[in-house]
C-alpha positions as CSV (number, residue, x, y, z in Angstrom):
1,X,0.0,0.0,0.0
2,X,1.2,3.3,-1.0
3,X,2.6,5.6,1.9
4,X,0.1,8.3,1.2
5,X,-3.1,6.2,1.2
6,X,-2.3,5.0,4.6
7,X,-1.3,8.5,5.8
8,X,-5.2,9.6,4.5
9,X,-6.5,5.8,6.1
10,X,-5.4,6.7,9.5
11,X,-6.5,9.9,9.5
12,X,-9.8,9.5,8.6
13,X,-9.7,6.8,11.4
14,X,-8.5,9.2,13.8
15,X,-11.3,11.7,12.6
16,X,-13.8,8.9,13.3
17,X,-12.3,7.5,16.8
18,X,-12.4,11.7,17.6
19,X,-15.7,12.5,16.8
20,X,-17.3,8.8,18.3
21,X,-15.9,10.5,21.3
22,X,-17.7,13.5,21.6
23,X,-20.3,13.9,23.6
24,X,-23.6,14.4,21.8
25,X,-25.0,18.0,21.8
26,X,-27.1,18.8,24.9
27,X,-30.9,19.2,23.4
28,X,-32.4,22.9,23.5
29,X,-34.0,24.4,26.0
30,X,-37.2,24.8,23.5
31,X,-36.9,21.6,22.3
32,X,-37.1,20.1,26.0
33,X,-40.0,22.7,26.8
34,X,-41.8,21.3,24.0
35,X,-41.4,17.8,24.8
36,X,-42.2,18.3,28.8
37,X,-45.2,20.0,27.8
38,X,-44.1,23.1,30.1
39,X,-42.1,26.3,30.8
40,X,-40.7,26.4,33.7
41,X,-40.4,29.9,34.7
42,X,-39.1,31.6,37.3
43,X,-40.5,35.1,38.3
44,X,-40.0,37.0,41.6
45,X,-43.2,37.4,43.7
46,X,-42.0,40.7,45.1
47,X,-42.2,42.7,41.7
48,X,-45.0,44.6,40.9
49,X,-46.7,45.4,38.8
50,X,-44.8,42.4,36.7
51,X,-45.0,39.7,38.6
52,X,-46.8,39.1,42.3
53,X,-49.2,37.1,44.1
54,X,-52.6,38.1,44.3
55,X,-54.9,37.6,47.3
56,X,-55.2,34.0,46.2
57,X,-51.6,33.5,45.5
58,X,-52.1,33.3,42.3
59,X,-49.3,34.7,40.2
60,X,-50.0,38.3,38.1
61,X,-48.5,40.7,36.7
62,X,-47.0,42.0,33.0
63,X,-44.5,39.4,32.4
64,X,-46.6,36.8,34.3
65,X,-49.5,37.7,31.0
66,X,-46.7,38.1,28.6
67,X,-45.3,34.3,29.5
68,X,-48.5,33.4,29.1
69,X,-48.9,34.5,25.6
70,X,-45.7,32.9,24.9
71,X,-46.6,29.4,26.2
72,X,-49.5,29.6,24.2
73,X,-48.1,29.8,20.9
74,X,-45.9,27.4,21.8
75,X,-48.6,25.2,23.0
76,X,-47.5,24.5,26.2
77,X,-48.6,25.3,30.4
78,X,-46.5,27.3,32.8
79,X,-45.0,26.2,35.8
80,X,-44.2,29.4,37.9
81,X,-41.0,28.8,40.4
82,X,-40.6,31.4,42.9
83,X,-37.4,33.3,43.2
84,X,-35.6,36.1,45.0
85,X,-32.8,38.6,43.1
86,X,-30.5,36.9,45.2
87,X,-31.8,33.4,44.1
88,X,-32.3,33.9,40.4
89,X,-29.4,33.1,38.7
90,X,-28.2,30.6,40.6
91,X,-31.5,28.7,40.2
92,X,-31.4,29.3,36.2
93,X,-27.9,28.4,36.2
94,X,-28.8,24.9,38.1
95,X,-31.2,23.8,35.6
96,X,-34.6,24.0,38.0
97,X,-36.2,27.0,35.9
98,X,-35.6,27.6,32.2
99,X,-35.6,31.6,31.9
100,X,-36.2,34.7,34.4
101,X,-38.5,36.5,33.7
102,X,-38.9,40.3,35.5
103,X,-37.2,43.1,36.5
104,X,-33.7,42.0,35.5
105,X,-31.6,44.8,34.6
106,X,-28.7,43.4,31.7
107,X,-25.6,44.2,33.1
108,X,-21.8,42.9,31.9
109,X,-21.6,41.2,35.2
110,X,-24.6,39.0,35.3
111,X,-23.8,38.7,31.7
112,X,-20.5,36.5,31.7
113,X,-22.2,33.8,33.7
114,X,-25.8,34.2,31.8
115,X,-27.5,34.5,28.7
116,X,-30.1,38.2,27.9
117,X,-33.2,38.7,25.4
118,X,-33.5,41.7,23.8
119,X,-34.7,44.5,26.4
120,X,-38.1,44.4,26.5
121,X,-38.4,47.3,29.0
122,X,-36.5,50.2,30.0
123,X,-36.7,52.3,33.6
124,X,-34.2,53.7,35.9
125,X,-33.6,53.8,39.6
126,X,-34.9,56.5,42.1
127,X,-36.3,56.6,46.2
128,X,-39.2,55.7,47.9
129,X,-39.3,57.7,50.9
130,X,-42.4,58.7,53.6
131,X,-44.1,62.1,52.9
132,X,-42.8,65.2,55.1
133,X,-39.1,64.1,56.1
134,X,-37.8,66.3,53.7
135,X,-35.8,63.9,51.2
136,X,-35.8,64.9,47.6
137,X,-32.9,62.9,46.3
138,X,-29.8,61.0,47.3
139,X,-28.1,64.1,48.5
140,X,-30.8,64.0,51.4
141,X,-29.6,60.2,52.6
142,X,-25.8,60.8,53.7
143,X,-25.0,58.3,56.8
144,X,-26.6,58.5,59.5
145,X,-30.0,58.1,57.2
146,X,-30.2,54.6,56.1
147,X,-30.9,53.6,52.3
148,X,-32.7,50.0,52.0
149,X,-32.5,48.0,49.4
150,X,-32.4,43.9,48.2
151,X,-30.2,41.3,48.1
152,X,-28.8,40.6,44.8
153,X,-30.1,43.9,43.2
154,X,-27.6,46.0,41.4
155,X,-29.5,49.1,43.0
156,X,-27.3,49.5,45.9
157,X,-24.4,49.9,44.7
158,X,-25.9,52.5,42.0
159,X,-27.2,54.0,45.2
160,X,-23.7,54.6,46.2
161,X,-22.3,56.1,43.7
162,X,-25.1,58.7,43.8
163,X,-24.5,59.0,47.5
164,X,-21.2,57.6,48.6
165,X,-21.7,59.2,52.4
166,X,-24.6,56.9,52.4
167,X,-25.7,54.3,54.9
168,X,-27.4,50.9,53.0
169,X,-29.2,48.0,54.7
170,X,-30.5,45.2,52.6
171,X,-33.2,42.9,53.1
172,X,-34.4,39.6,50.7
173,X,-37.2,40.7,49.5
174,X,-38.7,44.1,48.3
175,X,-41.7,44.0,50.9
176,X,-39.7,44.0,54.0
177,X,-37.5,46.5,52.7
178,X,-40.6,48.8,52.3
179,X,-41.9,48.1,55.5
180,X,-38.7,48.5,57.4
181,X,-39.7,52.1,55.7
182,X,-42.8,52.3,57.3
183,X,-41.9,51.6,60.7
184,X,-38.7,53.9,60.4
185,X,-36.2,51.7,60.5
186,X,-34.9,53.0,57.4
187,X,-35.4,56.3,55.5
188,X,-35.5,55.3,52.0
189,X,-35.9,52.2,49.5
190,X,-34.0,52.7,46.6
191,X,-34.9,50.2,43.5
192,X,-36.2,50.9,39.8
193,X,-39.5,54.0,39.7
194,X,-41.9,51.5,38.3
195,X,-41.6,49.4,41.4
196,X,-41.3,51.7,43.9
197,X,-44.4,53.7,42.4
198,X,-46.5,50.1,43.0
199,X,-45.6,50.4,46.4
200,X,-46.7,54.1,46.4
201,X,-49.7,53.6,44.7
202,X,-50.3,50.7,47.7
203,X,-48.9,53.4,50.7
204,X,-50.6,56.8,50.4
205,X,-48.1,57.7,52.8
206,X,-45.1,57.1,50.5
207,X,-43.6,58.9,47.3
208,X,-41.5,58.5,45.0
209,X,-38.5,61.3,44.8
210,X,-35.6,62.1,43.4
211,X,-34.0,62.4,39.8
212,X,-33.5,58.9,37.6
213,X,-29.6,57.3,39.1
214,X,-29.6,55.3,36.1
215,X,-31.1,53.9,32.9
216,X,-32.5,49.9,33.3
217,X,-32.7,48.0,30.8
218,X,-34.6,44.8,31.4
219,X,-34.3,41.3,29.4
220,X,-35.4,38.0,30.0
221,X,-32.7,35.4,31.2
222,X,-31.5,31.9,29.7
223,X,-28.7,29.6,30.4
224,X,-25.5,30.5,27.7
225,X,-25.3,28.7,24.4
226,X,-28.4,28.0,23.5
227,X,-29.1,30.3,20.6
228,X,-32.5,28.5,19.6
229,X,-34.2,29.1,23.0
230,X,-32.8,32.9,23.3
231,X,-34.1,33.4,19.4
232,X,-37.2,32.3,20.4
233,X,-37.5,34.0,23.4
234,X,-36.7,36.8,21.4
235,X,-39.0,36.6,18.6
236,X,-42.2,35.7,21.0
237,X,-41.3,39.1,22.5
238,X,-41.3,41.0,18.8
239,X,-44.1,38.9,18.2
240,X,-45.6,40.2,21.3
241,X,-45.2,43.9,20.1
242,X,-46.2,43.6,16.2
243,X,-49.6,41.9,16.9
244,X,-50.6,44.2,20.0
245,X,-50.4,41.7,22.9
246,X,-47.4,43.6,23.9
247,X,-48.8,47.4,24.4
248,X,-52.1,45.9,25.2
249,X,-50.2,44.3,28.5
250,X,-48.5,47.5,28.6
251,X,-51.6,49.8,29.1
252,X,-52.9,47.2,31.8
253,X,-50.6,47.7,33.9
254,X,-48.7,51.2,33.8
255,X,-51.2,52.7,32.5
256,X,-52.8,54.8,29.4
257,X,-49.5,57.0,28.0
258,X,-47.3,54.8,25.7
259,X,-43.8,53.9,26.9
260,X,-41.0,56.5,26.9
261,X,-39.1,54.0,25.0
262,X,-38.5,51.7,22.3
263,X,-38.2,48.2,21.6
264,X,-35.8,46.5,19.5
265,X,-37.9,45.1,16.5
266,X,-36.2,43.2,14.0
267,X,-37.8,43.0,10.5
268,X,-39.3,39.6,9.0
């Protein structure tokens, strides 16, 4: 046998030894949703108005209805699996939920362990603070006034920057921080003005102060490299916005004005 023809035979043996070897491709994230039957979702229950427990603990809320549209043109149910800031990502990342949806702000941190959507909404960070104690903005809140906020929220540390003589206290979830407000045991709540002006809207004895800290920019979140489950993620969102379901939500929920922003809407 000529050198070269058994220079090309073990090499293609090698190829084939090397490639038996591999392990197969892990299956989608969609392609597992479809064949469970089921999303399962995890969504904060501390996060209105997109997602919360009513008075029957049932889950509500703008990305709990948006999901919903979602897993209906998929053809599948929801299963809704609480989670805390501090809790979300490492619960995604474990394989118990298969995206986050609500109130997640994409940052480059969160974003080397985990996979975004598109934004789908836009904010930015402000105070909830009780009426008549004179506090208009984070200038008002150097130490000894205490600034609350949540446990794996980026918000405190934004606070900071506003406000580095400031005092910060954190708490798990966004209803004790608010009550610790109520009772006085802090001075301030500091998280994204659509949230805090839930809370306002619930508190006639709260408001909402202070000029925007920062711009939020909220996306859904995935485990990395799995393009097919993020593109679809991303078109149900588009989808979402072209055929109405998207501003109908939108109106439902923070009310009649359109948003001050934009989506990103690819074309077909």
């Amino acid at each position: 046998m000529r050198r070269s023809v058994m220079v090309r035979m073990l090499v293609g043996i090698a190829l084939v030894l090397f490639w038996a070897a591999q392990p197969a491709l892990a299956a989608s994230t969609l392609d597992t949703v479809k064949a469970r039957g089921k999303i399962l979702l995890g969504v904060k229950t501390d996060y209105p108005p997109f997602a919360y427990l009513d008075s029957s603990q049932r889950y509500q809320g703008f990305d709990v209805e948006l999901w919903q549209e979602f897993a209906k043109q998929l053809g599948v149910t929801i299963e809704y699996v609480a989670i805390t800031s501090q809790s979300r990502i490492p619960t995604l990342l474990s394989g118990a939920i298969d995206a986050v949806s609500g109130g997640t702000t994409h940052t480059i941190a969160r974003d080397k362990s985990i996979d975004y959507s598109v934004t789908y909404f836009v904010t930015g960070q402000r105070l909830l603070v009780r009426k008549g104690r004179g506090i208009k903005g984070p200038t008002d809140l150097a130490a000894p006034r205490i600034t609350a906020d949540v446990q794996g929220a980026n918000s405190g540390a934004n606070f900071m920057k506003a406000q580095p003589q400031g005092k910060l206290t954190t708490f798990q979830e966004y209803p004790q921080a608010v009550l610790a407000l109520m009772q006085g045991r802090a001075d301030a709540v500091t998280s994204d003005d659509v949230l805090l002006a839930q809370f306002a809207a619930d508190h006639p004895e709260l408001e909402v102060v202070g000029p925007f800290m920062t711009r939020e920019h909220y996306g859904m979140l995935m485990r990395e490299d799995d393009s097919k489950w993020r593109d679809w993620i991303n078109f149900s969102i588009q989808t979402a916005f072209k055929n109405g379901t998207y501003m109908r939500l939108y109106h439902k929920y923070f009310g009649p004005a359109d948003p001050p922003f934009e989506l990103e809407i690819w074309q077909d």
